[in-house]
N, C-alpha and C positions, 0 to 999 in steps of 0.2 A: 351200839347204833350211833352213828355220826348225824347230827341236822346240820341244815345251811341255807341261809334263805337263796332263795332265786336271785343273782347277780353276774357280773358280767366281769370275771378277774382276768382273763384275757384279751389279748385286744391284736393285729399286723400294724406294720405298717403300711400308709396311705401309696394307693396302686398312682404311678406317673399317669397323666392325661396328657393327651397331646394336645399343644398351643391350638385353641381356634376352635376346638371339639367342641367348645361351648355356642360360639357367636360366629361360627362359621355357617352359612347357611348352606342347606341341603345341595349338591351337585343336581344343577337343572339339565338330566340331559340334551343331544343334541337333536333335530328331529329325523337325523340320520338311525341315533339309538333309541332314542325316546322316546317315539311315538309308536314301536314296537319293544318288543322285550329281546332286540338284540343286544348280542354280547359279544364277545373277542375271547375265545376259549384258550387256556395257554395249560403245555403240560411239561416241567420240567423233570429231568431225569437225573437226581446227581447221583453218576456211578461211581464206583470205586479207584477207577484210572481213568475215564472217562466222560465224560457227562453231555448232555445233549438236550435241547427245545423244542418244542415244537408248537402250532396256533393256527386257527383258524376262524374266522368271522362266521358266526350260530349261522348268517341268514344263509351260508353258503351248503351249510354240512346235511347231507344227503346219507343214513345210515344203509342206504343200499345202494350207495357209488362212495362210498371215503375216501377218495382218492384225492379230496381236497383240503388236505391237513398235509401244513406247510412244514420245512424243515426252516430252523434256523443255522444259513451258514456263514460266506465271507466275517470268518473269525478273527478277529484282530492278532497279527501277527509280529515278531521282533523285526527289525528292517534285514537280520540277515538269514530269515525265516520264509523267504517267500517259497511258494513253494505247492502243491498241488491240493496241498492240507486245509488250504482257506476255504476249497468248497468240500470240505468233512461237512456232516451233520451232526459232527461230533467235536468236543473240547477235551483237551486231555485235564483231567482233576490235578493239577498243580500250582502249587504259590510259592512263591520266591519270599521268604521271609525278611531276608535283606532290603529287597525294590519295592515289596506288593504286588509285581508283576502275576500276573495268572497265564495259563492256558498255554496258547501256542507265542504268547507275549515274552514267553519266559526262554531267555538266553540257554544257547545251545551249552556256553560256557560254565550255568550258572549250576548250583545244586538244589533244586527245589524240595519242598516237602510233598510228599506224595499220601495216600492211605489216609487220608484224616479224617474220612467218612465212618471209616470202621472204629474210630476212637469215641463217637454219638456214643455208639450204644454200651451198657454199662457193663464192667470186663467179666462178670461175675454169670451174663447173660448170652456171654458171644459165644462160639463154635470153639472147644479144647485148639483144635489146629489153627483158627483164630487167633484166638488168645495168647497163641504161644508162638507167633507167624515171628521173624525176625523182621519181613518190614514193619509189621506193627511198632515192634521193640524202637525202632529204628523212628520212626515215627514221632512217637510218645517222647521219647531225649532231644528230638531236634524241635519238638512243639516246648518243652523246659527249658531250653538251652534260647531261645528265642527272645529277642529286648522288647520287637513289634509287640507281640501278642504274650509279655509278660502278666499285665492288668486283665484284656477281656480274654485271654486264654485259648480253649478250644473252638467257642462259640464264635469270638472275634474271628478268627482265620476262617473258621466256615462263610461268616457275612462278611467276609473281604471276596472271595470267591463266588460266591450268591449274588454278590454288587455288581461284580464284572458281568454275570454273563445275565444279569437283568435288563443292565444296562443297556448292552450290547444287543441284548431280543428288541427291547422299544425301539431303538433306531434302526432295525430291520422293518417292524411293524407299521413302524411308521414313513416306510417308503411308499409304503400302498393302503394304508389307513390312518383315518382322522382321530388322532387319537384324545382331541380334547373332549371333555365331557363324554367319556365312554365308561360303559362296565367290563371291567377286566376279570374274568375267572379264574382262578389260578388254581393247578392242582399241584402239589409236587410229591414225587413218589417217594417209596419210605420202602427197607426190606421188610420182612413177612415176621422178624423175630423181634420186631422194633419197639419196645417199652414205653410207656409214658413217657418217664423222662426223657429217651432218645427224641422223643418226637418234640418235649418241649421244647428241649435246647434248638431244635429245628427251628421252630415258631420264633423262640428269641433272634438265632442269625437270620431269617424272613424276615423281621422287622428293623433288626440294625441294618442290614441290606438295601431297605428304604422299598421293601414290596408290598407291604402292609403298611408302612405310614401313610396318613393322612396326605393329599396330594393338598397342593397350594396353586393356588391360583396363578393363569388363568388355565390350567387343566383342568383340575377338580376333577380327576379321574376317579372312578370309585374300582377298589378293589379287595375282591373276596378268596379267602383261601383256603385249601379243602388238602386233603393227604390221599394217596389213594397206593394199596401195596403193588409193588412191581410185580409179583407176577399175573395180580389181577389186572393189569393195564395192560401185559405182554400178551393175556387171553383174549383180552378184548378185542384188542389190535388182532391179532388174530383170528379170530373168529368173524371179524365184518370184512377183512381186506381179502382173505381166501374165499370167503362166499363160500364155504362149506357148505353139504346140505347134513343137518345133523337131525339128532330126532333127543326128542325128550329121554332122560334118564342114558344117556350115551355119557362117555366119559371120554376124556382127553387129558393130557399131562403138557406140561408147558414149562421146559426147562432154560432157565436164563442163563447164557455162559457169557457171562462179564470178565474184565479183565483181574480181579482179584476169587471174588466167588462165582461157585456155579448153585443157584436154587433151583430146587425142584418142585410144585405140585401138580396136584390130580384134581380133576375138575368135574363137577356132572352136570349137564344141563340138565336145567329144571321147565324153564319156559323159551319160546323161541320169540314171541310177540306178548309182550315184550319180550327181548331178550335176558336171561338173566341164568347165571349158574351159579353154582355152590362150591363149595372145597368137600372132595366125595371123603374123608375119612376128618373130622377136622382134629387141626393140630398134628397132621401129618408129613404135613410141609417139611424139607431137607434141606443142607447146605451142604458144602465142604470150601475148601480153600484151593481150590484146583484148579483158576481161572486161566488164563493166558498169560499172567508173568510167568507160569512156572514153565512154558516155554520159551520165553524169552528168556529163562535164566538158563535151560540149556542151550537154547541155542550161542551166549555170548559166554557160557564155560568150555564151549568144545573151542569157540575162536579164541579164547583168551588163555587156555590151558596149555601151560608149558610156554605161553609165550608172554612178551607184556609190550604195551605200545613204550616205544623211547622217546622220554621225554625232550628229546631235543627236534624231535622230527613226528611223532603222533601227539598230538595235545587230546584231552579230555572231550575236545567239544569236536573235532575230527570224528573220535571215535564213534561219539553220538548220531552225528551226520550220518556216519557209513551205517550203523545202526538203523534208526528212521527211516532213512533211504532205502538200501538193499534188501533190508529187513522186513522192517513194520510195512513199509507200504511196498513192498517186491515179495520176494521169497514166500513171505510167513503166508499171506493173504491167496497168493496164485496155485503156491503146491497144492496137489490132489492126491488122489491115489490112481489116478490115470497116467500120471507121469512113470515112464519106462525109463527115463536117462536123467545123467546127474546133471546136478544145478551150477551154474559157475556165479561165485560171485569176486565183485573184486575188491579187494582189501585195501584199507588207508595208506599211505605211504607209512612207512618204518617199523610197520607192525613185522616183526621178526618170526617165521615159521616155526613152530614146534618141533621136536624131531619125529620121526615118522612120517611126516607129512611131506615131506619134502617131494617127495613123487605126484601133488595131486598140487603144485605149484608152479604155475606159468610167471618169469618176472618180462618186465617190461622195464621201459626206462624208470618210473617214479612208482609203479602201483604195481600188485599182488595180485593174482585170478587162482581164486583156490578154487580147486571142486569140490564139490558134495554130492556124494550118492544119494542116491533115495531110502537106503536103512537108515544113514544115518540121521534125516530129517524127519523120518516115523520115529525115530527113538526122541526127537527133542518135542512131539507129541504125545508121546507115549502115558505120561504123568497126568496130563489131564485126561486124555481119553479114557485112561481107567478110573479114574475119582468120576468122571463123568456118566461110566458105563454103573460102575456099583451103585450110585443115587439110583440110577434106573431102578438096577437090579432091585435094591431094597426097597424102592417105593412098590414095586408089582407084589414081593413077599406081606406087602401092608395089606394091598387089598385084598390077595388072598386070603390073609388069616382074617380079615374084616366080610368074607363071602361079597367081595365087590368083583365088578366087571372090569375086565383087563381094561385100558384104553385104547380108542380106537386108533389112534394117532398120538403123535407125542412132536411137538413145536418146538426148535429150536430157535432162539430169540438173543438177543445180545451181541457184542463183537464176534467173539471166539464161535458165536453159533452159525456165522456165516461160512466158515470155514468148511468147504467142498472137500477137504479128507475129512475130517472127523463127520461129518453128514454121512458121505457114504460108509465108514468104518462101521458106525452105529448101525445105520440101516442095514448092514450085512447079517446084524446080533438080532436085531430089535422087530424092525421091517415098520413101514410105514411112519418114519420118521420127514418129517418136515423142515424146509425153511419159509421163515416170512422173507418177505418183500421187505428192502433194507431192513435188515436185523441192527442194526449200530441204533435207528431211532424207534425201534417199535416200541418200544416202556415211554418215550412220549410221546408218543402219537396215542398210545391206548390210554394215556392219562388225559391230552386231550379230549378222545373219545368220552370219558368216563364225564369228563366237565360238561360236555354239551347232550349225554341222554342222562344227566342228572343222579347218576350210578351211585348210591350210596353203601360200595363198596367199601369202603378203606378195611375192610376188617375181613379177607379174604372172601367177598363176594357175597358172605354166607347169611349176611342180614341180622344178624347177631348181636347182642352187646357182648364184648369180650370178655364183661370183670358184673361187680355187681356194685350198686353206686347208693352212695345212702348217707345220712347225716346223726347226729344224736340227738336227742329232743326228749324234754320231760313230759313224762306221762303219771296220769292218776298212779299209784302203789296198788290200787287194789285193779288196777287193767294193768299193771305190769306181766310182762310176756318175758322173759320166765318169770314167774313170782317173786316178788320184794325179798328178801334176805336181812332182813334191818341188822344183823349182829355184823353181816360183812358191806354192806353198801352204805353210801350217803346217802342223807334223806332231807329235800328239800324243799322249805315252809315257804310258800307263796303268800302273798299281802292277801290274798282273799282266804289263808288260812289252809287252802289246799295242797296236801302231802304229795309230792311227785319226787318222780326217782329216771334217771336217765338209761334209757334204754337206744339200742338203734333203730334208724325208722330208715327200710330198704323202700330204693323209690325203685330202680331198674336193676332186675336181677337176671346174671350171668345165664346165657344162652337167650334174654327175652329176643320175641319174634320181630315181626314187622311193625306190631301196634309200637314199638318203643322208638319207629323210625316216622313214626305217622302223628296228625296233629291229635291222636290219641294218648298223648305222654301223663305221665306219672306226675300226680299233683294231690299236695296236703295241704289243707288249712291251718296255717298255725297262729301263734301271736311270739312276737319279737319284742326283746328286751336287752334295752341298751343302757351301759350305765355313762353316765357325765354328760353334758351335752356339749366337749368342747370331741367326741366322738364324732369323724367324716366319714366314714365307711360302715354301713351292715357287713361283717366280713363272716360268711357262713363256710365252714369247715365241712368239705367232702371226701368221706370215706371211700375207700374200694379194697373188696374182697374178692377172693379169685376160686373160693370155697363151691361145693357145688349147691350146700346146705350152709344157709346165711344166719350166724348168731342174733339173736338179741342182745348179749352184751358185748362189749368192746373187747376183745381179745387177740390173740397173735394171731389169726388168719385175718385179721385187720386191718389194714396199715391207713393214714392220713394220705388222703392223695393231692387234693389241691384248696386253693380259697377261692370262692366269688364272692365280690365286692360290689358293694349297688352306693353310691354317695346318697349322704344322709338326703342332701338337698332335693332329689332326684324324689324322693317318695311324702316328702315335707310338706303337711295342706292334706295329704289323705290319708283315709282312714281314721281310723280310732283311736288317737295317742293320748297315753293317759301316763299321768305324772303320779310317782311315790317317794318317801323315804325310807331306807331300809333300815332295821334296827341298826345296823352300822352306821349310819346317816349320811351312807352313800345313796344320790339319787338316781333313780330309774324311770327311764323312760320305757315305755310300753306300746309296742302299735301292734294291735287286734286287728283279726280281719285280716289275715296276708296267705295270700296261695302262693306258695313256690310247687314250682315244675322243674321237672329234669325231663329230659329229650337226647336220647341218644345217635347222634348221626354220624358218623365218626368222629368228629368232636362230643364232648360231652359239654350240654347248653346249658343253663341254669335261667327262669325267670321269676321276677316276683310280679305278681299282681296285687295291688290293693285296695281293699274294700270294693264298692261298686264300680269302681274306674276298670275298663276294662281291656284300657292298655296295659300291655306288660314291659315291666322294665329289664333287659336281659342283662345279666350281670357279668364282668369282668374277671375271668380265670386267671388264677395264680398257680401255675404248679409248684408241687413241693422238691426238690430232689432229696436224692439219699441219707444226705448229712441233717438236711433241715427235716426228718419225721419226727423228731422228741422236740423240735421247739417250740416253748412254749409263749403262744401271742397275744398280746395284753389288749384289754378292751373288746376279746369276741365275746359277741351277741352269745344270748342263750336262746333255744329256741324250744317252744312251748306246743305239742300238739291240742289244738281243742277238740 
C-alpha cells in the first residue's frame, strides 16, 4: 500500500486574458437593443468548397413566415473577377497561401489551397474514402510546404478565412444595422462526425478571426458563440421554410449534397409546438465523399483527355474562366433530365481537339464549339448520383432492421442538391424527394434559425449529452466505490487525518435527458486544495467517457478531455480558506464550501460557487488535443468530495 498526503503536484499553464477583461466595463446596450432582448442572429456555414452567412435581426424573425433571414452577398472579388458571382450567397472555401487572398478575391491565375475544412477533424476519425481522397493528400503537402501558416499551421489558415468572410458579413450588416452596442449571436455549423478536438480547433480559428474577441471601444459589441450540426440546421431550414404539415412521430431524412461530401440523416418529430425532433436511429448518421468535385472531375477529364491546352495560346487561368463560366455557372447547374438535345459549349482558344472528336467540333476564327450529348453529361453525374442513391439506400436498411418508419420525405439541401437531374433521377428511385428554397444557403439560414428559437441542438437535435463528463476527487476509503484495494492503490493522509483514495465523480452521464440542458445541472460540494500561493489558476481536470457504463476508477475507456481555469483572485475573500503545512513543508491552501456544476449545452460549462455567495464564477475551457492526453500539469488542484 502506497500513502501520500493530499497535495497539489501538478499544476497548466496560466490561460491568456484579454486586455481590458478586467477594467473594462460591461457593454451598455443601445436602447435600440437594450431595452428589449434583441439580438442580430448570425449563422455561418463553412462548407467544404464553399461556404456561405446568413442574419437576421430577433425583433424581425417570425417562425411562421422565415422568410426574413437575410443572405450575405456582394462578395469581395479579384478586379478581373467581376462577374455574376458577387451576388452568390455563397463563397468558394479558398486561400491563396502566397497573398491571403480568400474566396472569389483569389486570382484566376493563382493556385489556392482548397479542402482544409476536412483536415479539422482528426484523420483516425474521418470516412476511409476521406481519408484517402487525393485532394486531401493534396491538401495536407500544400498546408506543409506553406512559409504563411508554417507557425499557426492549420488553425491559422482556417482564422485567415473565418476573418475574411466575418469581416465581410459586418459591413454588409451594417448597411442596415447599428451595429454599436449590439448582441451578436453567432452560430457556426460543424459536420455530424465532428470530435472535440475538431470543434476546439474551430473555437481557436473563431477567436484568432477576431469573432469571439472582446470588442473595443466605441462598439462594445458583445458576442456569443454556439456550434450547431449541419444537418440539424438544413432540417430546420427546412421544415419552417416549406410549412410542411407534419404530425408527431413522422420521419423525414435530410440529405446534404455539398461540394466535397454528401451526409445523410433521419429525423423524427417529436413535438411540433414547440418545434423540436430527434435523430430517429442515433448515431446512424452517413457520409461518403461523392460531392460535386467528382463531377467536375469528369466533366474536365472528358475536355482535357487526349488533349492539353498549349501553353503558348491557353494559360491556366483561361482554362479556369472557361471552366467557371461555361461550366460551374452554365452547363453543370441548368442540365436536367428534360433535356432531349446536346449541349454546345465553347472552348478556349488553342485547346487542341482529341481524336474522335473531331466530328462534334465547329472552329471559328479564335474559339472551339464542341457538343455534348446528353449520355455523356448523365455519365459525368453518374458517380455522385450513385454514392448518393446508396446513402439512401442503406440509411432505409437502418431503419428497417431498427422496426422504424420509412421517411415521409427526404430534403435535398446544399449546392449539388439543387441540381434538377439528380432531383428528378432520385425521385424516379425514391418518390417524394424534395428541394428547399435556395439549397446553396439552407445550413445557414437553419443555423440562424437555430440561434433565434434558442435550439440546443448542436448534438444532432437529440437533447442528449454525447460523452459522459466527470472529474476525480478524493473520497473517504471506506465510501470508496469500488472498494479500496490498499495493496494496488494510493492512499492519501489528509491534515485532519482522514484516509481518502481517488475515485471518479460522474457529473453528466452519456445519453442524460433534458435536465442536463436545463438550470437543473449536475453539482457537488467539494473543498479545493491548492498548493503555493504564488498558484493563479484553480485548473480543474475533466474527464470524458464514451462508455455506456461509467467506471469508478480511471481506466482506458477514459481519456482527459479539457481544463477549467477560475483565477485565484476571482474566488479570494470567500469562503473558508484554510492554511497547512504538509509533512513535506509544502503549504496548502484549502477552500471549503465550493459547489462546482457542469451544464451540458453543446458546450460543456463548468461553475464554481462559493460558500454563501451565490454568484457563480464560470470557468474558462481548455481543451486537450491528442498529443497533450499524457501531459502531465504542475500545480493542479486536488479536489476533495465532502
Amino acid at each position: 500500500m502506497t500513502t501520500a498526503h493530499e497535495d497539489s503536484s501538478r499544476s497548466s499553464s496560466v490561460t491568456n486574458v484579454a486586455p481590458g477583461d478586467e477594467t473594462s466595463p460591461p457593454p451598455t446596450p443601445s436602447t435600440k437593443y437594450g431595452a428589449s432582448k434583441d439580438f442580430i442572429a448570425i449563422g455561418i456555414d463553412l462548407g467544404t468548397t464553399y461556404s456561405g452567412v446568413s442574419w437576421t435581426p430577433s425583433r424581425e424573425w417570425n417562425p411562421d413566415a422565415p422568410g426574413c433571414i437575410y443572405d450575405v452577398m456582394n462578395w469581395p472579388v479579384d478586379h478581373n473577377n467581376y462577374a455574376q458571382r458577387r451576388d452568390e450567397a455563397h463563397v468558394p472555401t479558398v486561400i491563396d497561401p502566397e497573398t491571403g487572398k480568400w474566396g472569389y478575391c483569389v486570382s484566376s491565375s493563382s493556385d489556392p489551397i482548397r479542402w482544409f475544412k476536412l483536415l479539422l477533424l482528426d484523420e483516425k476519425h474521418a470516412e476511409k474514402d476521406v481519408r484517402r481522397s487525393k485532394q486531401l493528400g493534396e491538401t495536407r503537402s500544400r498546408l506543409a510546404e506553406s512559409a504563411r501558416y508554417k507557425k499557426t499551421g492549420l488553425v491559422g489558415l482556417v482564422a485567415d478565412f473565418l476573418r475574411g468572410i466575418w469581416e465581410h458579413t459586418l459591413e454588409e450588416i451594417e448597411r442596415q444595422e447599428d451595429l454599436t452596442r449590439v448582441h451578436l449571436k453567432v452560430a457556426i455549423t460543424i459536420p455530424a462526425m465532428w470530435t472535440e478536438n475538431a470543434r476546439t480547433q474551430m473555437e481557436e480559428a473563431a477567436f484568432l478571426a477576431g469573432i469571439t474577441q472582446p470588442a473595443t471601444p466605441p462598439t462594445f459589441r458583445i458576442v456569443t458563440l454556439t456550434w450547431v450540426q449541419e444537418p440539424v440546421a438544413a432540417a430546420l431550414c427546412t421544415l419552417r421554410e416549406l410549412r410542411l404539415r407534419f404530425e408527431v412521430g413522422e420521419t423525414f431524412m435530410v440529405c446534404d449534397c455539398g461540394g466535397g461530401t454528401v451526409d445523410i440523416i433521419t429525423f423524427t418529430v417529436e413535438s411540433l409546438h414547440p418545434l423540436q425532433f430527434t435523430e430517429t436511429i442515433p448515431e446512424s448518421s452517413a457520409g461518403k465523399l461523392c460531392g460535386a468535385f467528382l463531377i467536375d472531375q469528369a466533366f474536365e477529364n472528358h475536355i482535357m483527355s487526349g488533349r492539353r491546352p498549349q501553353s503558348r495560346t491557353c494559360s491556366s487561368k483561361d482554362f479556369r474562366d472557361f471552366t467557371e463560366k461555361a461550366w460551374e455557372y452554365g452547363l453543370k447547374r441548368a442540365f436536367s433530365d428534360k433535356l432531349t438535345e446536346s449541349c454546345y459549349l465553347e472552348l478556349p482558344s488553342g485547346v487542341t481537339p482529341r481524336q474522335g472528336l473531331d466530328r462534334f467540333i465547329r472552329r471559328g476564327n479564335t474559339t472551339s464549339t464542341i457538343t455534348i450529348p446528353k449520355p455523356v453529361i448523365e455519365q459525368w453525374f453518374a458517380a455522385s448520383y450513385t454514392g448518393i442513391r446508396l446513402l439512401i439506400g442503406e440509411q432505409h436498411k437502418k431503419l428497417e432492421a431498427a422496426n422504424k418508419r420509412r421517411p415521409s420525405k427526404i430534403f435535398l439541401v446544399g449546392g449539388l442538391g439543387s441540381s434538377q437531374y439528380l432531383h428528378s433521377k432520385l425521385n424516379k428511385q425514391f418518390k417524394n424527394i424534395m428541394q428547399v428554397k435556395k439549397t446553396w444557403s439552407a445550413v445557414a439560414r437553419g443555423a440562424t434559425m437555430a440561434v433565434l428559437e434558442g435550439m440546443p441542438v448542436i448534438y444532432g437535435g437529440t437533447k442528449t449529452t454525447p460523452q459522459s463528463y466527470g472529474i476525480q476527487a478524493l473520497v473517504d476509503t471506506e465510501a470508496a466505490r469500488p472498494r479500496f484495494q490498499p495493496c494496488a492503490e494510493t492512499m492519501y493522509v489528509g491534515n485532519d487525518g482522514a484516509l481518502r483514495v481517488e475515485r471518479m465523480l460522474w457529473y453528466l452521464t452519456l445519453g442524460g435527458g433534458p435536465a442536463d440542458f436545463e438550470d437543473q445541472r449536475a453539482s457537488h460540494w467539494v473543498y479545493i486544495d491548492l498548493e503555493d500561493e504564488g498558484v493563479e489558476h484553480i485548473t480543474i481536470e475533466v474527464y470524458m467517457c464514451t462508455s455506456e457504463e461509467t467506471p469508478g476508477l480511471l481506466n482506458s475507456s477514459v481519456q482527459r478531455l479539457c481544463l477549467f481555469r477560475c483565477p485565484v483572485r476571482a474566488v479570494r475573500g470567500k469562503g473558508d480558506w484554510k492554511r497547512f503545512v504538509d509533512e513535506r513543508g509544502r503549504r496548502i491552501h484549502r477552500l471549503n464550501n465550493v459547489c462546482l456544476s457542469m451544464k451540458f449545452d453543446g458546450d460543456l460549462k463548468c461553475t464554481l460557487q462559493v460558500g454563501d455567495d451565490l454568484r457563480e464564477q464560470e470557468l474558462d475551457a481548455e481543451y486537450i488535443g491528442e498529443s497533450e492526453k499524457e501531459t502531465v500539469y504542475e500545480g493542479r488542484c486536488r479536489i476533495g468530495l465532502i
